[in-house]
C-alpha positions as CSV (number, residue, x, y, z in Angstrom):
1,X,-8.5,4.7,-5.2
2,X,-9.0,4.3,-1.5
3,X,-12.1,3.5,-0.3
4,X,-13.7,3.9,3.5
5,X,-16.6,1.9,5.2
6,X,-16.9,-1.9,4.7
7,X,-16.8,-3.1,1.0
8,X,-19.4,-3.6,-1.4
9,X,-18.8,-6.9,-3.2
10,X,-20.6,-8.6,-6.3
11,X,-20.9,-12.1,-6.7
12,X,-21.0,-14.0,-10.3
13,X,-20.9,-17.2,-10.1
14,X,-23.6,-20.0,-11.9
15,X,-22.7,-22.9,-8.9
16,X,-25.5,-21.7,-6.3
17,X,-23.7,-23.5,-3.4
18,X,-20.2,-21.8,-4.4
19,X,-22.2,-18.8,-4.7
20,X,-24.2,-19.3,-0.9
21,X,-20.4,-20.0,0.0
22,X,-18.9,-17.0,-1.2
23,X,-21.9,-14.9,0.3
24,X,-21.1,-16.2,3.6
25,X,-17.8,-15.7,3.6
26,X,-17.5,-12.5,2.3
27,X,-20.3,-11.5,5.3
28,X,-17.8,-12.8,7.8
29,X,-15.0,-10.8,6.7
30,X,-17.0,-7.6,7.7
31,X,-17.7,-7.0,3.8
32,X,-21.5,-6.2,2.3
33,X,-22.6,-8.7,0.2
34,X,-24.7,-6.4,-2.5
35,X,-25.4,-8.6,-5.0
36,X,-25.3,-12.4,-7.4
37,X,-25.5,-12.5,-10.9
38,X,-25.5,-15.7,-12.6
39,X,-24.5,-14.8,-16.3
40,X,-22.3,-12.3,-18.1
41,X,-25.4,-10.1,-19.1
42,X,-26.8,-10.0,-15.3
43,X,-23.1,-9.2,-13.7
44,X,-22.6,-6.0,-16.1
45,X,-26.5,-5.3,-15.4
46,X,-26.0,-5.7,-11.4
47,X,-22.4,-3.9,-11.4
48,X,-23.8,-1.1,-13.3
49,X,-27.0,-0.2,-11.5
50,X,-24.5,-1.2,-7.7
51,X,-21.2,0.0,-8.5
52,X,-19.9,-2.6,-6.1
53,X,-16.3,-2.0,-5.0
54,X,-15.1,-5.4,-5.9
55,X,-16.8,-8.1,-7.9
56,X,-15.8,-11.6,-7.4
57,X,-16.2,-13.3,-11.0
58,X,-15.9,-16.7,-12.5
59,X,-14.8,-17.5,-16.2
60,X,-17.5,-19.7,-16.8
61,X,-20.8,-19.1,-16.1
62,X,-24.8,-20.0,-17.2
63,X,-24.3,-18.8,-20.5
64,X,-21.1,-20.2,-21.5
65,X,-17.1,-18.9,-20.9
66,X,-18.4,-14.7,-20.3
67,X,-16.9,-14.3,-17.6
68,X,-13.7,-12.7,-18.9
69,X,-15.8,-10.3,-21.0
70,X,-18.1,-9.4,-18.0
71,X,-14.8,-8.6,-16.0
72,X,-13.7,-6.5,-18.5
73,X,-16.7,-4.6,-18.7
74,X,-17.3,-4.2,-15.0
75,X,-13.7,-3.1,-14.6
76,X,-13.5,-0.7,-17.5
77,X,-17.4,0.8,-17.1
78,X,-18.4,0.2,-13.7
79,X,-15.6,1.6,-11.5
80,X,-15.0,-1.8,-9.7
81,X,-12.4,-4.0,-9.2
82,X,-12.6,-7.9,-10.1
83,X,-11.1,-10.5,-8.8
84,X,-11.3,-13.9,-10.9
85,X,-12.5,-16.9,-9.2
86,X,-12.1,-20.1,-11.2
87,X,-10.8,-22.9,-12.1
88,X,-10.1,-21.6,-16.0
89,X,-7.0,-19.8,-15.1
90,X,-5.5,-20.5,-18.4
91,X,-8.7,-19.0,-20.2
92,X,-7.0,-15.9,-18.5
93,X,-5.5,-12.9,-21.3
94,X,-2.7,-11.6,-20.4
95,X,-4.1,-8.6,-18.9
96,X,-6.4,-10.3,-17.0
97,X,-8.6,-8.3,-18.1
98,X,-8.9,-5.1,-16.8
99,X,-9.1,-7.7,-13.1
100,X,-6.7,-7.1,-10.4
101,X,-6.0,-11.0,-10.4
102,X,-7.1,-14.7,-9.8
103,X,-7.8,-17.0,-7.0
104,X,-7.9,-20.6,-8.9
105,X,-10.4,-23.1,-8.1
106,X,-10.2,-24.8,-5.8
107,X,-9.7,-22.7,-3.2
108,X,-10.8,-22.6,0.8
109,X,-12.5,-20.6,2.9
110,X,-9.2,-19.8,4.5
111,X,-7.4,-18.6,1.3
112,X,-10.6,-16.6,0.4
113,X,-10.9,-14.8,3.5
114,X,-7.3,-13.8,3.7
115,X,-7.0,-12.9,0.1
116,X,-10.2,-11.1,0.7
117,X,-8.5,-9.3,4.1
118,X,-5.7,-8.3,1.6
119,X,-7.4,-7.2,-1.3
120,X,-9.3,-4.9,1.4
121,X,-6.1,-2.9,2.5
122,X,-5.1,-2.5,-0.9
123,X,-8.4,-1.0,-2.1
124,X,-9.0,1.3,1.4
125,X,-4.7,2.2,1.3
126,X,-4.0,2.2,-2.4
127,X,-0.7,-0.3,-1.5
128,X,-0.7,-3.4,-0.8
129,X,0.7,-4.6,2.6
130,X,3.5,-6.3,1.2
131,X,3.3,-9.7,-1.4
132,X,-0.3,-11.2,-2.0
133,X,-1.0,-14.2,0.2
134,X,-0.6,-17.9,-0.9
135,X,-3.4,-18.8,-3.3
136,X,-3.9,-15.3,-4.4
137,X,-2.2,-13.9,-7.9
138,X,-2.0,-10.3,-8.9
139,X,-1.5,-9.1,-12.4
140,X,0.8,-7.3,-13.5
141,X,-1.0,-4.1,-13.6
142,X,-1.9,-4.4,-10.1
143,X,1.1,-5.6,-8.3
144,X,2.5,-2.7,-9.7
145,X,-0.1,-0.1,-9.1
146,X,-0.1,-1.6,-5.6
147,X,3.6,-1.8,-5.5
148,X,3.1,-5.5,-4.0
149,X,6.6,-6.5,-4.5
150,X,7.5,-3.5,-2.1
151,X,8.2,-4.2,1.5
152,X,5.8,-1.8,2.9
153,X,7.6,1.2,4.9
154,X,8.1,0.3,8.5
């Protein structure tokens, strides 16, 4: 999948000054903010009806630990990729369901926007540019399909 223009990203997260954060950050990486859900059932509603390119998603959210079962919806149904923002990483399966991988909480505005920079090559390449930045950790599914242990070709 390789994607062209700037990158539509959903936000679910319950904390509204995390959320404010994220929207702000993700704005100042040249991405489109397109949306905020604040439970499992408005994220799948929002990512179906915005197809967003990437969805940022936390484990636990206003009605309870859904996030995991929003991601795998939205990644599975929607067509977008999710990238797990929390401080549950442990609540993670193994697959990381259906996501491309996890920031844990808590992170900075630093580690975001570079892990955010990153993720954005992979998505608009198909490869990543070589091994995920510090803070930021694939699964296995994706450092694979993104060959991120790969030194990219000079």
């Amino acid at each position: 999948m390789t994607h062209e223009g700037p990158l539509n990203i959903l936000i679910v997260e319950d904390e509204v000054l995390l959320a404010v954060e994220l929207q702000f950050i993700v704005r100042e990486v040249g991405c489109r903010d397109v949306g905020l859900a604040m439970s499992s059932a408005e994220a799948v509603a929002l990512a179906e009806r915005l197809t967003p390119d990437l969805a940022l998603v936390d484990v636990h959210l206003q009605d309870g630990p859904t996030g995991v079962e929003a991601a795998r919806h939205i990644a599975k149904d929607c067509g977008g990729v999710v990238l797990f923002m929390t401080a549950n990483v442990r609540r993670l399966p193994d697959d990381f369901a259906g996501a491309c991988g996890v920031i844990g909480k808590p992170y900075s505005e630093h580690g975001v926007k570079t892990a955010l920079g990153y993720l954005e090559t992979c998505l608009r390449s198909g490869r990543a540019p070589g091994p995920p930045p510090l803070g930021l950790h694939l699964s296995p599914e994706y450092r694979e399909l993104w060959r991120a242990d790969v030194a990219p070709a000079a």
